[in-house]
N, C-alpha and C positions, 0 to 999 in steps of 0.2 A: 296117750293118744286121745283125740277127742273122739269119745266113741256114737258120739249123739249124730255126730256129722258122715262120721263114716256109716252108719246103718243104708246099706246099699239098699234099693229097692229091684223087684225083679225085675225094671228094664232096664235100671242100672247094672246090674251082675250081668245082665246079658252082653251091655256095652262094654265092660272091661273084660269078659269072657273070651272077647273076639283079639284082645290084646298079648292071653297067654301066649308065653314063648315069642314072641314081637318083639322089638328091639324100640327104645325112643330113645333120642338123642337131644340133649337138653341141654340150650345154651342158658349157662347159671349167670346173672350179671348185673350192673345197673344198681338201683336202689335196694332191691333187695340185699345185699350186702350187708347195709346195713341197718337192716333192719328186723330186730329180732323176735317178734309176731310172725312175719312172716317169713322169717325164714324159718320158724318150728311149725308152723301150715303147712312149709314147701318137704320138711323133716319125713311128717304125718305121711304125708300123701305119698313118698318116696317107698314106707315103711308097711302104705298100702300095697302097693305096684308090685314089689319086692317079696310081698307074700304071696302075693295070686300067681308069682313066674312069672309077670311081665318085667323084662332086660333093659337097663339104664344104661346111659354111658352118659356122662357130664362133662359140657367145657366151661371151663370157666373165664372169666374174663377180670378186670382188674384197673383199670384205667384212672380211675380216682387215686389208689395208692399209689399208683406207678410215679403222677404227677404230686404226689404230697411227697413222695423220698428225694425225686429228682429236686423238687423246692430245697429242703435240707440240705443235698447236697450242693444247692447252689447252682445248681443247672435251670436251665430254662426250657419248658414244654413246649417243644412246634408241633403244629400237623398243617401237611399239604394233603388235598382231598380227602380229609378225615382220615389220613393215617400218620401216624407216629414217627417223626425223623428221628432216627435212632443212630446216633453215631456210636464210639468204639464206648466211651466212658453213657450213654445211657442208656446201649442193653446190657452190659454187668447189672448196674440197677434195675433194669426190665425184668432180667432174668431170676435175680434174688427176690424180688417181690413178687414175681406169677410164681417159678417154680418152689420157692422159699416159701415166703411169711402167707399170701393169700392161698394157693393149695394146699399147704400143711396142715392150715388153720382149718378151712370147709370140710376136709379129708378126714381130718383128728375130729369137727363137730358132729359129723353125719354119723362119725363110727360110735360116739357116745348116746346116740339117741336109739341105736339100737343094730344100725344098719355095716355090710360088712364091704368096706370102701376100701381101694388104692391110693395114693394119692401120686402121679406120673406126670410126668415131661415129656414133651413132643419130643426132645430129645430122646428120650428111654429108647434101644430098641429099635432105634432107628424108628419110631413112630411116626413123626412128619416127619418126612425127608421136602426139603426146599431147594429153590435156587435163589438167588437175588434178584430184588424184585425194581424195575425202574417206575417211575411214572412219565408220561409221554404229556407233553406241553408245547404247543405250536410246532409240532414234527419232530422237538428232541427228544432224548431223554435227560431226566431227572435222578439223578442218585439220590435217594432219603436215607440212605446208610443203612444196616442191618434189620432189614426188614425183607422178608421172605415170601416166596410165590410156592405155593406148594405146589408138587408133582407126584409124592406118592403117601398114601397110608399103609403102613404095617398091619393089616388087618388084624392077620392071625394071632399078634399078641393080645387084641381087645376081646376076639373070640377066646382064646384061651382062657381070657378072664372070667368072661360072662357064661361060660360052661359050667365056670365052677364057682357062680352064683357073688361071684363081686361086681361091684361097682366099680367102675374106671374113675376117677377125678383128674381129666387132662389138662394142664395147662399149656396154651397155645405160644407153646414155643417150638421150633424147628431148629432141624440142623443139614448143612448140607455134606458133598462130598468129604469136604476136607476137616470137617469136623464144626466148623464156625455154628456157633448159635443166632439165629435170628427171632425176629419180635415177628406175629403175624395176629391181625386180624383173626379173634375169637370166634365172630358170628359167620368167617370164611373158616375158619377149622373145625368148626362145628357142621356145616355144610358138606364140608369135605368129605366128614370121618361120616357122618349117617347117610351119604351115597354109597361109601366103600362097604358100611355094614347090610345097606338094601332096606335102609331101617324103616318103619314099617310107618314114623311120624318123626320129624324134626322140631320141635318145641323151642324158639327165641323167645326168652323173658327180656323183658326193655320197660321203661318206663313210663309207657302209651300204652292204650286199651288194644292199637292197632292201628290202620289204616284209613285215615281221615279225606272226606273231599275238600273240607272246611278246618283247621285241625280249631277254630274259633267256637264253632259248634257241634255240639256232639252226637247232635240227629243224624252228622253226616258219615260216622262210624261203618267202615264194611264188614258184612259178615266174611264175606269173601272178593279176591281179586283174581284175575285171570293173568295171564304174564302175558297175552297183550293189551288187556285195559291199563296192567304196570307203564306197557311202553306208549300207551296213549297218554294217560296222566302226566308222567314225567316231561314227553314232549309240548305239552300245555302248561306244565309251570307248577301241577298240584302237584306234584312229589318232588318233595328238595331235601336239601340236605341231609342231615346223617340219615335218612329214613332211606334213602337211595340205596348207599352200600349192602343196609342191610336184605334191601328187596331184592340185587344183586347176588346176594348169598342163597335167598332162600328159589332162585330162579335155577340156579345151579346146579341147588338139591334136587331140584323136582325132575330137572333134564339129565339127571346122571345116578337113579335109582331110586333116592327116597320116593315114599308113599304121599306122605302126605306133609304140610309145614303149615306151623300156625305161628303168628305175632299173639304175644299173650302179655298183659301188664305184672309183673312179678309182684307189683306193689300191693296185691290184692291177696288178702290169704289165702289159702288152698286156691290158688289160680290153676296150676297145675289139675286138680282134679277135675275142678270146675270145666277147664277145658276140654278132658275129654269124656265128661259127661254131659255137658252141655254147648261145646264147642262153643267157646266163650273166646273174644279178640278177634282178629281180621284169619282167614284161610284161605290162601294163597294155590288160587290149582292150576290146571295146566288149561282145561278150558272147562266151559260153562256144557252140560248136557244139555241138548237137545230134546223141549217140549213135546 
């Protein structure tokens, strides 16, 4: 571990002191995947958090593999509003590459660096329990095929975990009544599972610093956004694409228990710590206090 980097100062120990026993919920994704600086920063900082009592839980995401198998197999990648059409023959491959190759992998590297991980399926447990999910296009709906809306979190199995001092490694796969597996949006499972925990911070790693007016210049970087400046921007055109969904996610969190949500760039080493010792990337509240 780099120990030069971790020497906490006293108002840093005071800032992560207010974390013990807290829960963050950390969507793991994007660039950092692959990239292995910082993913032994994101290790470090993991291995900090982990000592002091402060409570993990990890989603991970996957979208580049997903789209490098489906290629081999000869399938072809759609998305209709940034999600994943998944018919019968591409979430078997969804499934073996989230629940398989990419959480085995994060789950086996985390535990080699020191730290004591699960690596689990939204199916496990009934963990995400789903329904199927349409999308709505000039009043109909749309089938995208195995693709899931959640409806409930199995808490108690994450508590169970975090009692006894593991780290969860979920991959955002669902299942519903009848047993069917679905693909779902990461940074929406993520959301999900740290309102059910009441989790104390929601952390999305992405490959942006955060929340841009300009994303051309980077003066115009927010420390924070309010979820109605989200609905003001979006309505004028500054916020589009994939950044939408994800503002979506983190608007969810904030209105059905999480504390607190940050957009944080993973590409950055120790981003994670950085963030909350210096609440680094865009922070996302519910409103702005009054002067």
């Amino acid at each position: 571990m780099d120990n030069q980097y971790h020497k906490l100062n006293t108002k840093d120990l005071l800032k992560m002191n207010q974390l013990i026993d807290k829960t963050l919920v950390i969507k793991y994704g994007g660039s950092i995947m692959d990239n292995a600086a910082a993913q032994d920063a994101f290790s470090e900082d993991l291995l900090l958090l982990n000592s002091m009592g402060i409570k993990i839980v990890i989603v991970h995401g996957g979208g580049p593999e997903i789209s490098k198998w489906l290629k081999k197999a000869g399938l072809e990648s759609k998305f209709l509003n940034g999600l994943r059409v998944t018919d019968e023959a591409t979430i078997e491959i969804v499934e073996m590459v989230l629940s398989g190759k990419v959480n085995k992998k994060l789950s086996s590297n985390l535990s080699r660096k020191g730290l004591t991980t699960i690596g689990i399926s939204g199916t496990d447990s009934n963990l995400i329990a789903v329904k199927k999910k349409f999308l709505e296009e000039d009043g109909h709906k749309v089938d995208i095929g195995y693709v899931g809306e959640i409806t409930h979190i199995n808490k108690a199995v994450l508590l169970s975990l975090l009692e006894s001092n593991i780290i969860p490694v979920i991959s955002p796969i669902g299942s519903d009544e009848q047993g069917n597996s679905y693909n779902i949006n990461a940074d929406s499972a993520a959301a999900f599972i740290s309102a059910a925990l009441d989790a104390e911070m929601l952390l999305i790693m992405t490959d942006i610093d955060g929340v841009y007016l300009d994303i051309k210049d980077p003066s115009t970087l927010l420390e924070s956004i309010t979820i109605d400046e989200i609905k003001k921007y979006t309505e004028e055109g500054i916020i589009t694409g994939g950044m939408l969904p994800k503002l979506d996610c983190c608007i969810n969190a904030l209105n059905s228990g999480t504390k607190s949500v940050h957009l944080i760039d993973g590409r950055n080493e120790h981003s994670l710590l950085s963030t909350l010792l210096n609440y680094k990337g865009t922070k996302i509240i519910v409103e702005r206090e009054e002067k």
